[in-house]
N, C-alpha and C positions, 0 to 999 in steps of 0.2 A: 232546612235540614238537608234535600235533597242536593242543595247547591254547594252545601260543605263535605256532602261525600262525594259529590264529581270533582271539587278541587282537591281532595286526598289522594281520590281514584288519577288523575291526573300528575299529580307530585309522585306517588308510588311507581306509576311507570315510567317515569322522567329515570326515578333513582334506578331503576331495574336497566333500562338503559342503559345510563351511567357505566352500574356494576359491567353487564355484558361485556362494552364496549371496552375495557380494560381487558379483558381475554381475548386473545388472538391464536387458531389454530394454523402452524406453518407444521407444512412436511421440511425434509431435511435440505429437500432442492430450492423451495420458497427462502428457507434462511440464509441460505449459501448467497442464493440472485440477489436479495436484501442487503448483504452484506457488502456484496461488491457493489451496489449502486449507492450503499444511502452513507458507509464506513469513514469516518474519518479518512484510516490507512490510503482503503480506494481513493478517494479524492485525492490522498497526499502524491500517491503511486499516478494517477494520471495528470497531473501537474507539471509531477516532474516530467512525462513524457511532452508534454507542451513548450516548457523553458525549453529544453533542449531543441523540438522543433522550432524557437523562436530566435534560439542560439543559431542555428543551420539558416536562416534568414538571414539575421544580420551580417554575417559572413560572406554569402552571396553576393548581398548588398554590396561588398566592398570590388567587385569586378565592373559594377558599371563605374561608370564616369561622373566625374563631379562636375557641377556646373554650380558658379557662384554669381549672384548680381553684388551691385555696389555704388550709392551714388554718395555725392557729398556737396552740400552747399556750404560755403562757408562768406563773410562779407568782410570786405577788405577795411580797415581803418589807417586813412590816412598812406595810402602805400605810396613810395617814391619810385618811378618807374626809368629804367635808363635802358634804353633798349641798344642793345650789341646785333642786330644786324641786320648786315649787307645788304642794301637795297640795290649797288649796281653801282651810282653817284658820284660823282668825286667826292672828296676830301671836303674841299673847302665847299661844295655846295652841298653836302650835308652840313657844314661848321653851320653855314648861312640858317639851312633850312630848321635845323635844331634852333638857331637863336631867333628867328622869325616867328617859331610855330611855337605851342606851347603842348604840355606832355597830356596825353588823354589822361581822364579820370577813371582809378579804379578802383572798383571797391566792392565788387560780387568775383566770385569763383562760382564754377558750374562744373563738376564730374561725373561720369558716369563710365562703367567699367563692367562689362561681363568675361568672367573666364572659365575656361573649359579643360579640366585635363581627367587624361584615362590612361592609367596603367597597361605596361604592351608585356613587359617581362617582369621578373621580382627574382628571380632564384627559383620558380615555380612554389614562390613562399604559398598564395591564394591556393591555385589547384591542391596544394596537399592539408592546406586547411580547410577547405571545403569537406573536402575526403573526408579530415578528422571527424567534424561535427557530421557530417552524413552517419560515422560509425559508434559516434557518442551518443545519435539521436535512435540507431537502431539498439546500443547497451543499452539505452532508458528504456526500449520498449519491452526488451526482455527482460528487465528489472523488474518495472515495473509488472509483468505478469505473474514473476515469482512470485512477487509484495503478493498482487491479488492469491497464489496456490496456497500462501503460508495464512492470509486472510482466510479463504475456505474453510484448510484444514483447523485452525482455530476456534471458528462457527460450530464445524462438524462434532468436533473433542468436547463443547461445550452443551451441545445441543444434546449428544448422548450423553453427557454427564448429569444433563436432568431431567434424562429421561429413567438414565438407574436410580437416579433420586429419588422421581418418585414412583416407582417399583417399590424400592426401600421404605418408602412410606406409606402405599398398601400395604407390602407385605407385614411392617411393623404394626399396623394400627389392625390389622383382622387377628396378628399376634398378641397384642394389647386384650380384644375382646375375649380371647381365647383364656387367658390369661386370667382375667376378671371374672368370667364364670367359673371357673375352677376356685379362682380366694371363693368365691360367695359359696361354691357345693361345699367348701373345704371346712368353711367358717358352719358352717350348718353341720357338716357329719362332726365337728369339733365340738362343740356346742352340747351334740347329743351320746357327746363320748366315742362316737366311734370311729375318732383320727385322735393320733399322737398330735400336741398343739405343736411339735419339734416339724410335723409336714405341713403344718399350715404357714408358718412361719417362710420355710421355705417355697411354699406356691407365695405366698406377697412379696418375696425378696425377687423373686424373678418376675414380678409384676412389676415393680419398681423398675430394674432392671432394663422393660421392656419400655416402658411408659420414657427411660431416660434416653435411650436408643432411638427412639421415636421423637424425643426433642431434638436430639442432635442430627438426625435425616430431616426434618425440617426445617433445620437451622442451614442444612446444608443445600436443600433444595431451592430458600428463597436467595442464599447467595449467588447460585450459579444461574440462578433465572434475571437475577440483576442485572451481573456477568453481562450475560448474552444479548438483553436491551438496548447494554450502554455499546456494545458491539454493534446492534443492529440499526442503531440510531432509534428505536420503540420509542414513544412516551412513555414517561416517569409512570409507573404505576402498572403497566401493562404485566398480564400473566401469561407468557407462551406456553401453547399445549401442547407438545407433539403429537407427531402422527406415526404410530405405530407401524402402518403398513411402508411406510416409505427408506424403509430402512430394513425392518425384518427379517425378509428377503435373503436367502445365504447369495449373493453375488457370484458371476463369473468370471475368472481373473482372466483376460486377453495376453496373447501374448506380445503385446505389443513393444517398439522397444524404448528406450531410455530415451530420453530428450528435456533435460532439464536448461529450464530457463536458463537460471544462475551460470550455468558454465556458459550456457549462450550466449550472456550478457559481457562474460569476461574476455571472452574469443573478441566481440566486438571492440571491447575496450582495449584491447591487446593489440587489435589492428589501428586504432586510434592513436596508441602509444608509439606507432612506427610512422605514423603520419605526421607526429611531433617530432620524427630524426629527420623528417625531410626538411619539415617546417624549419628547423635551427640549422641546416647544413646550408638551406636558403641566402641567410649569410654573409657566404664565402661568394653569392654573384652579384653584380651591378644592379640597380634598379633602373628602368627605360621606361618613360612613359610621354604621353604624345601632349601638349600642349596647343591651348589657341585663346584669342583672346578679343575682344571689341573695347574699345577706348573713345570714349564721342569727351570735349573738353571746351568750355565758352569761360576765356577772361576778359569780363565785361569791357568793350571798350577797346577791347587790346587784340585777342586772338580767338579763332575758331579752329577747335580741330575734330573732324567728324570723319566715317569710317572708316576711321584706323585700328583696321583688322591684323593681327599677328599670331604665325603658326611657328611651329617649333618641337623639337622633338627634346627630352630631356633627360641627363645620365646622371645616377648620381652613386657613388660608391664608398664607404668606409672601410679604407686601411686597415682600422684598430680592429673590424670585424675576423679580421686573418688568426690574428692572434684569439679574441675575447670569445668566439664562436668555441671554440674547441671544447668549452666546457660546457655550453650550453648543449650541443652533443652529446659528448657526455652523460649527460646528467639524463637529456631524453633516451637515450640506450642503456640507462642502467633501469627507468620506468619499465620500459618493455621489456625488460628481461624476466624483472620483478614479477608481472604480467604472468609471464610463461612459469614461470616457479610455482606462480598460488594456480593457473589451468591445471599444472600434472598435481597439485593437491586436491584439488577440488575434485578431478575425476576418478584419484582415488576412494575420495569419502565418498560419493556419488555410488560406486560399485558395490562399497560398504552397504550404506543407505539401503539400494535393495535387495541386496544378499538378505542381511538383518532383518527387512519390511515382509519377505518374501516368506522367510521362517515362522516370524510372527503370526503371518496369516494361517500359514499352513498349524501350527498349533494353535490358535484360538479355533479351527475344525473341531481338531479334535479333544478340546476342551468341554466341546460342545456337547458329544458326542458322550465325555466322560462324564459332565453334570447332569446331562436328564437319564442317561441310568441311576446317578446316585436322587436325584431328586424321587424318581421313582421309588428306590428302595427305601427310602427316609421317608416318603409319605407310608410306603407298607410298613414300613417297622412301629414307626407310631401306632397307626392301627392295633397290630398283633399288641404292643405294649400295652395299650391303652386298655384292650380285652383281657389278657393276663391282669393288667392292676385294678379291674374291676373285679376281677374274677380271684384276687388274693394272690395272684400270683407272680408281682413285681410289688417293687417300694414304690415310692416315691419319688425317689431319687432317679431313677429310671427312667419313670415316664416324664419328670420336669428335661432330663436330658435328649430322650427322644422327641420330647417337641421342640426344644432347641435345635437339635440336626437338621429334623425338618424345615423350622424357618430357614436356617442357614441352606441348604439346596435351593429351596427357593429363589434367596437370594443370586445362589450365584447364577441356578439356571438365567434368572432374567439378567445378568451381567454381562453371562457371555453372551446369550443372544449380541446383544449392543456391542459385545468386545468385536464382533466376526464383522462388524461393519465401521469398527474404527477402525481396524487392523486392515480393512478392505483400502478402507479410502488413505489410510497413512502407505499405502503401497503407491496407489495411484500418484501421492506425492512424491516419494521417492522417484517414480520413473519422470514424473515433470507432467503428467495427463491429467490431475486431480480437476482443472480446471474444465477440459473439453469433455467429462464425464456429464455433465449438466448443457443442455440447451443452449439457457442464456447465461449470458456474465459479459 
């Protein structure tokens, strides 16, 4: 008997475990780090910063020098060999020496061939593709920190979203209790006659009521807790808690200034786009490049030929490119231009962005400001109501409406709290800082 309650006792904390281990308490800075280390996006966002570093390689690559080996054996079948030359001799004592001698056998070939060439000029095509990808690979890196600001902000909007969720479903479930004592006094002073059944009716329709409100804040608190898992890369099942004190806090806005990635990124791509007018202007010059080369060659029987070394400079230039070039020109000065068209859009919107962010902030203040007065007076009014309709001196109708106000303060008090700290942090996006607000990332 003792050995089957130590294997319960044992099982029961197994499971108790279990349950724990499925709740995970992060502050708002833990989700944010989480997100940029574990996120799909993150990963995608720092990839790309890598191709493009691997793009800036291969490129380089293209200024040293090629070096190629090469050998070939091949066996001769049957070869007829008539040899053309000159040994010095007469006439008639080579006729002799040919008709005396007989022709060697051949029947192997031996090659081998190393060559060596390195670009000296292009049009300066390399130096301004190098350039390019140096400035493709600094767009990727300010892209990619965007990806990471808009990844944050995403975190952040979701993280206080269930955090008012579940607010919403305190305050709904002590509303629920509130609610159910009142059916039960109501169903009692009914009962003994001394409530109209027309108010009791009305206290369970707002139980109902409340009981439905409270399914759909739960329905909406495990969506957004899902949300934020499959964000933070969580296992399946996990419950995030927040933390209250990490966010709370009314923030001080700095005045620090604008500096958003995204335009960053396009300034670089912009200057990218002007290193693709050189690149195709490239062209309209000759290509020169240095040549050399080792040739070692044995026909069996026949001939040796060994360090035969050759140096050589080399030119080589396309006519048609005079003509065919002009559009590919073209075509890279109308990119760049494009470039500069979506810069003066985007720094418009950018101005917008915190104009707009800056407002926001500044009224979610005083939101704040305007709902714990009214929370205040919605809990007094109750009160006074609630003494008046015990006291004969309000309906019913009254007091089911002042406990409604009430919940509803409630509510929004804990909203805005949460509102002053998205409106905090969607500012910090707008100016391009949302990321350097936090330690790590």
């Amino acid at each position: 008997m003792k050995y089957k309650v130590y294997i319960i006792s044992i099982f029961c904390l197994f499971v108790q475990q279990i349950l724990s281990a499925q709740e995970r308490k992060l502050s708002i800075e833990e989700a944010v780090n989480l997100a940029l280390e574990q996120s799909d996006e993150a990963k995608m966002a720092n990839q790309t910063v890598e191709t493009a570093a691997s793009q800036l390689k291969t490129t380089k690559n293209n200024q040293y020098p090629d070096f190629k080996l090469s050998g070939q054996y091949s066996y001769l079948s049957n070869a007829d060999v008539n040899f053309k030359l000159n040994t010095g001799s007469s006439s008639s004592e080579g006729s002799e020496g040919q008709q005396s001698g007989s022709s060697p056998k051949i029947n192997q070939l031996l090659l081998g061939q190393a060559n060596v060439s390195m670009p000296i000029f292009s049009g300066f095509k390399l130096k301004n593709a190098i350039a390019a990808d140096e400035n493709r690979l600094k767009a990727a890196t300010f892209s990619a920190e965007n990806s990471k600001e808009q990844i944050a902000l995403q975190v952040i909007q979701d993280y206080l979203s269930l955090y008012k969720a579940r607010k919403a479903v305190e305050l709904l479930e002590e509303s629920l209790k509130g609610a159910e004592r009142r059916v039960t006094d109501f169903s009692a002073m009914e009962q003994n006659g001394l409530l109209a059944r027309n108010d009791l009716l009305k206290a369970q329709l707002q139980q109902a009521n409340t009981r439905l409100n409270l399914e759909e804040a739960r329905k909406n608190e495990q969506i957004i807790n899902y949300q934020l898992i499959k964000e933070l890369n969580l296992p399946e099942g996990t419950i995030v808690q927040t933390d209250d004190a990490s966010f709370l806090m009314t923030p001080v806005v700095s005045a620090e200034e604008t500096s958003r990635k995204d335009l960053e990124a396009l300034k670089f791509q912009e200057q990218a786009a002007e290193n693709g007018v050189e690149v195709a202007k490239s062209a309209y010059f000759p290509s020169i490049g240095l040549t050399g080369g080792y040739i070692a060659l044995d026909v069996h029987n026949a001939l040796t030929v060994s360090n035969a070394m050759n140096f050589g400079v080399g030119v080589s230039y396309n006519l048609s490119s005079i003509f065919k070039s002009k559009q590919d020109v073209k075509l890279a000065e109308s990119r760049a231009r494009e470039l500069q068209f979506q810069i003066d859009q985007v720094e418009d919107q950018v101005h917008i962005q915190v104009e707009n962010a800056q407002k926001e902030y500044e009224l979610a203040l005083k939101k704040l400001d305007v709902y714990s007065q009214s929370e205040e007076q919605a809990v007094e009014n109750f009160r006074i109501v609630k003494d008046k309709y015990d006291n004969g001196l309000e309906d019913t109708n009254d007091l089911l409406e002042a406990d409604v106000e009430q919940l509803q303060a409630k509510i929004n008090m804990a909203y805005a709290k949460a509102n002053i700290a998205q409106k905090y942090y969607e500012l910090l996006r707008a100016k391009g800082g949302l990321t350097q607000n936090f330690t790590k990332y």
